[in-house]
C-alpha positions in Angstrom: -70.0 87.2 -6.5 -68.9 84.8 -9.4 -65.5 84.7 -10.4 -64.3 83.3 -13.8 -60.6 83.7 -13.9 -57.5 83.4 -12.0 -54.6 86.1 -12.3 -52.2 83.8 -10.8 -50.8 80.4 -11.9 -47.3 78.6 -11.7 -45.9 75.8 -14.0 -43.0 73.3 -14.3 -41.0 76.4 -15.3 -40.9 78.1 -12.0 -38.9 75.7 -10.6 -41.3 74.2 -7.8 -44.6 74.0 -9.3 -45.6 70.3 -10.6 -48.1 71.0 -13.9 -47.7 72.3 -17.5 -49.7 74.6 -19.1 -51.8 72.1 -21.0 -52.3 70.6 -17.5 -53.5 74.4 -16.1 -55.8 74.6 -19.2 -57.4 71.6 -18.8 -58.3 72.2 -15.3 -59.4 75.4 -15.4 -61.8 74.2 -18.2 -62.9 71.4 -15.6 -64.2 74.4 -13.3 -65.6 76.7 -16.1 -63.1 79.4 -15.5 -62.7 81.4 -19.1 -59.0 82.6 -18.4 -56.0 81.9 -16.5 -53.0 83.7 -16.4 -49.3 82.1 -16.7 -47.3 83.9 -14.2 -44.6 82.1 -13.7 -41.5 83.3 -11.3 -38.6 85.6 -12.6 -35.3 84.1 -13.5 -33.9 85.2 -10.1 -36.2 82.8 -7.9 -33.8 79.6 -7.3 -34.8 77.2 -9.9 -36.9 79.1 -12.1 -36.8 79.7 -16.3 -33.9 81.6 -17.6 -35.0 85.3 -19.7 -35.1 83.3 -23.4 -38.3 81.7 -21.3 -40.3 84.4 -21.2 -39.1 85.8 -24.5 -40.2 82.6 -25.8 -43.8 83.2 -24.5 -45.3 84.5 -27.4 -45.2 80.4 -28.7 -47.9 79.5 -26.4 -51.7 79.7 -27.8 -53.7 82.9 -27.0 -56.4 79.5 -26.2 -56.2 76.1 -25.3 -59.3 74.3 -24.7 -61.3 77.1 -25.1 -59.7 78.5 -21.7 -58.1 82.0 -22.7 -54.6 82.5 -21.6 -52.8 85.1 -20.4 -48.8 85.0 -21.3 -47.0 86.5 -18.2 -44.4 86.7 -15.3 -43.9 86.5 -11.7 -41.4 89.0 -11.5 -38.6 89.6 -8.3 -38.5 93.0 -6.9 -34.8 92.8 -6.1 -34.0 96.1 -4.4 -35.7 99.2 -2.7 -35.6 101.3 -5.7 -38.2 98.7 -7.0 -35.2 96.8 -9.5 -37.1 93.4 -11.3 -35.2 90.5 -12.5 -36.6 91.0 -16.1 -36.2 94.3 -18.1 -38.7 96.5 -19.6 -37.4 95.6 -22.9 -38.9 91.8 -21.9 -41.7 92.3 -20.3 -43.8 95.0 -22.7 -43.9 92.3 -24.7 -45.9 90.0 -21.9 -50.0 90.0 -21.4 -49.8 90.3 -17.7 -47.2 91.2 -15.3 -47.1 90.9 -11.8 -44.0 92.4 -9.2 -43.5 90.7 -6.1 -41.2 90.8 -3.2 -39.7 87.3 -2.1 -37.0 86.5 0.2 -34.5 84.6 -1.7 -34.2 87.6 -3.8 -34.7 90.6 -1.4 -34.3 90.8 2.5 -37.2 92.0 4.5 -36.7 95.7 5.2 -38.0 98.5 7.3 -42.0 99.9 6.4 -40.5 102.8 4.7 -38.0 100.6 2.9 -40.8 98.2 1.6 -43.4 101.0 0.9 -40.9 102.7 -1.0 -39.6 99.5 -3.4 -43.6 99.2 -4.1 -44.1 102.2 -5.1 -41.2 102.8 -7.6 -42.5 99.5 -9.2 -46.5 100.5 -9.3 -45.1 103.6 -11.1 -43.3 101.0 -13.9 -45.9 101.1 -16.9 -45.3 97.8 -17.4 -46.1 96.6 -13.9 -50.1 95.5 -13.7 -50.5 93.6 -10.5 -48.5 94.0 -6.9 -48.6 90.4 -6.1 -49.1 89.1 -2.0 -48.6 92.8 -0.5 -50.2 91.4 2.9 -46.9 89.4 3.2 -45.8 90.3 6.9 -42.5 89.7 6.3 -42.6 93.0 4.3 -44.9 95.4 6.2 -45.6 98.5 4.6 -47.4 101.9 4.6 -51.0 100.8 3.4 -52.3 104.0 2.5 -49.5 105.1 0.0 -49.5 101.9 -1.4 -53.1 102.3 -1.9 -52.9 105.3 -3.2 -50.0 104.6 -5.8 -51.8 102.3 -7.1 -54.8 104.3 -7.8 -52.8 107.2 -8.8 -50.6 104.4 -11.5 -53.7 102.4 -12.6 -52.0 99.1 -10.5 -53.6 96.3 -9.5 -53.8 95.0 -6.4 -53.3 91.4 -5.4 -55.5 89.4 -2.5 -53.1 86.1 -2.7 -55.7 83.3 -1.7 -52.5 80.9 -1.0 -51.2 83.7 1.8 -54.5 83.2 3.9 -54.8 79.1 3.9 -54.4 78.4 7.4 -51.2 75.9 6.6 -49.6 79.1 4.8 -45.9 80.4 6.0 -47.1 83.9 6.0 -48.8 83.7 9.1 -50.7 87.0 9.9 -51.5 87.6 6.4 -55.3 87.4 6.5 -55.0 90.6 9.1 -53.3 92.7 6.6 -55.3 91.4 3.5 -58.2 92.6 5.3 -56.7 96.2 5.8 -55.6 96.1 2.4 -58.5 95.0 0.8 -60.8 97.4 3.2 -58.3 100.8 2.0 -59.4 99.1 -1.6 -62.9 99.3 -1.5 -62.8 102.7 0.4 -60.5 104.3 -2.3 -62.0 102.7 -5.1 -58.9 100.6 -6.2 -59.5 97.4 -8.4 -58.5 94.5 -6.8 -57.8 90.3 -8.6 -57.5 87.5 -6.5 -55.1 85.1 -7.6 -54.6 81.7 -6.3 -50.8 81.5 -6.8 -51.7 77.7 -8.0 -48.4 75.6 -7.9 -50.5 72.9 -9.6 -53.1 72.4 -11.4 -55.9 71.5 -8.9 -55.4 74.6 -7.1 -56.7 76.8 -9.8 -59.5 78.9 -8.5 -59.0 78.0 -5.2 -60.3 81.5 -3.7 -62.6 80.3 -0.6 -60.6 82.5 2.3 -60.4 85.3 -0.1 -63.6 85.3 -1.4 -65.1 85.2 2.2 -63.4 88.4 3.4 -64.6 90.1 -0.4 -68.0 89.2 1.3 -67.3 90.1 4.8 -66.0 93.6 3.4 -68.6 94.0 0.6 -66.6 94.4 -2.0 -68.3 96.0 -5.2 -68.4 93.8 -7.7 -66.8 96.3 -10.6 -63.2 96.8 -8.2 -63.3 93.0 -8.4 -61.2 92.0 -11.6 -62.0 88.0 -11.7 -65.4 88.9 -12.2 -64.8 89.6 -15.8 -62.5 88.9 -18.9 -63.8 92.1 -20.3 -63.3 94.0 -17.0 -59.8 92.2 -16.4 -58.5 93.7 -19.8 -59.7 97.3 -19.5 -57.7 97.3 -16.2 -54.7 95.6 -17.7 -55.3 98.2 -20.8 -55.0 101.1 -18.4 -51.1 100.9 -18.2 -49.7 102.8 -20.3 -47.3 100.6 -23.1 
C-alpha cells in the first residue's frame, strides 16, 4: 500500500516545531508525496499562534513546489462537552481540521468522560479528523467512538509519532491496533498522520504502516492513499 500524503504536519508556529512551511514543502517534494497538510496547534497549546494565525491562512499557496497544501489546525479539545480553542466561525473557513485532546489544555478523565468529549466534537461539522485517539492517557470507549465517527463522516487518526518506540505515550501501539481493527471491521476511513515537528519527519509512517499490513487494511478506508480519496472524505462534512 502506497501512501502519497501526510494529514499531519507542525511548523514554527506551533510553538515547538523547528521548520516553515516552505521547509515542509520542499521535503515532502524530496519524497514524492503530492499533499501535506498544515496542522498546526490551537492557540491554547503553550507557545503556539494566536486566532489572527489561522485567520490569516488563507495567504498561504493552495501549492508550493508542486506539493498541494492543505490550510488547517490542530485544535485543543478543552472540556468534556468537546469545547475547541478556535470557534466555528474560524475554522469553516480552514481545508482540514483536526480535534485533539492534550494535557496542557485538558486533564485526563474517566473512559466515559473522554468517550463523551470525542463524541460531541465528531458530531461538529467542522471537525474532519480525531487526531492520536490511542493516547492512554485518555482511554475511551472504542466502539462508540467508532461508531460516531461512522455515523458523523469523521476521520480517524493512526498518529505514526504515538507508536515510535522513544514516544511518551507508551502503550499506544496496543490501542491503535484495537482502534484501527474496530476501523476496518466497521468500515470507517482511517489517515495516518506523522505529526511531523520538522521537516524530515514528513511521511514517516513505518510502525503504522506495519500494523495497516498486519491488520489488512483495505486500501479505500485508507485516506493517504489518495488526494482524490482524501477530499471526498473531507467533502463529507457537512459546511
Amino acid at each position: 500500500m502506497k501512501l502519497i500524503l501526510d494529514t499531519h504536519c507542525h511548523t514554527l508556529s506551533s510553538g515547538h516545531a523547528y521548520s516553515t512551511i516552505q521547509e515542509m514543502a520542499a521535503y515532502a517534494k524530496t519524497i514524492d508525496f503530492q499533499l501535506i497538510a498544515i496542522t498546526d496547534h490551537g492557540p491554547k497549546m503553550p507557545g503556539s499562534a494566536h486566532k489572527l494565525h489561522f485567520r490569516n491562512l488563507r495567504v498561504v499557496p493552495k501549492e508550493i513546489n508542486g506539493v498541494e497544501v492543505l490550510r488547517g489546525v490542530e485544535v485543543n479539545i478543552l472540556d468534556y462537552d468537546g469545547k475547541l480553542d478556535l470557534s466555528d466561525n474560524v475554522l469553516k473557513d480552514l481545508d482540514l481540521v483536526i480535534a485533539s485532546l492534550h494535557h496542557p489544555c485538558i486533564k485526563s478523565g474517566t473512559v466515559e468522560e473522554n468517550t463523551h468529549a470525542l463524541i460531541n466534537v465528531i458530531k461538529n461539522p467542522y471537525i474532519h479528523i480525531i487526531g492520536h485517539p490511542g493516547n492512554p492517557a485518555y482511554p475511551i470507549d472504542i466502539e462508540k467512538v467508532i461508531d460516531a465517527a461512522k455515523e458523523y463522516n469523521t476521520l480517524i487518526e493512526i498518529n505514526n509519532s504515538s507508536l515510535k518506540p522513544e514516544t511518551f505515550r507508551v502503550g499506544s501501539k496496543e490501542n491503535c491496533y484495537n482502534i484501527l481493527k474496530a476501523c476496518r471491521d466497521k468500515g470507517v476511513s482511517v489517515v495516518v498522520g506523522s505529526d511531523a515537528h520538522i521537516a524530515f519527519h514528513i511521511g514517516n509512517f513505518s510502525v503504522a504502516q506495519e500494523m495497516l499490513e498486519d491488520l489488512q487494511v483495505p486500501e479505500e478506508l485508507v485516506m493517504n492513499t489518495s488526494v482524490e480519496r482524501l477530499k471526498a472524505a473531507l467533502s463529507k462534512k457537512q459546511k
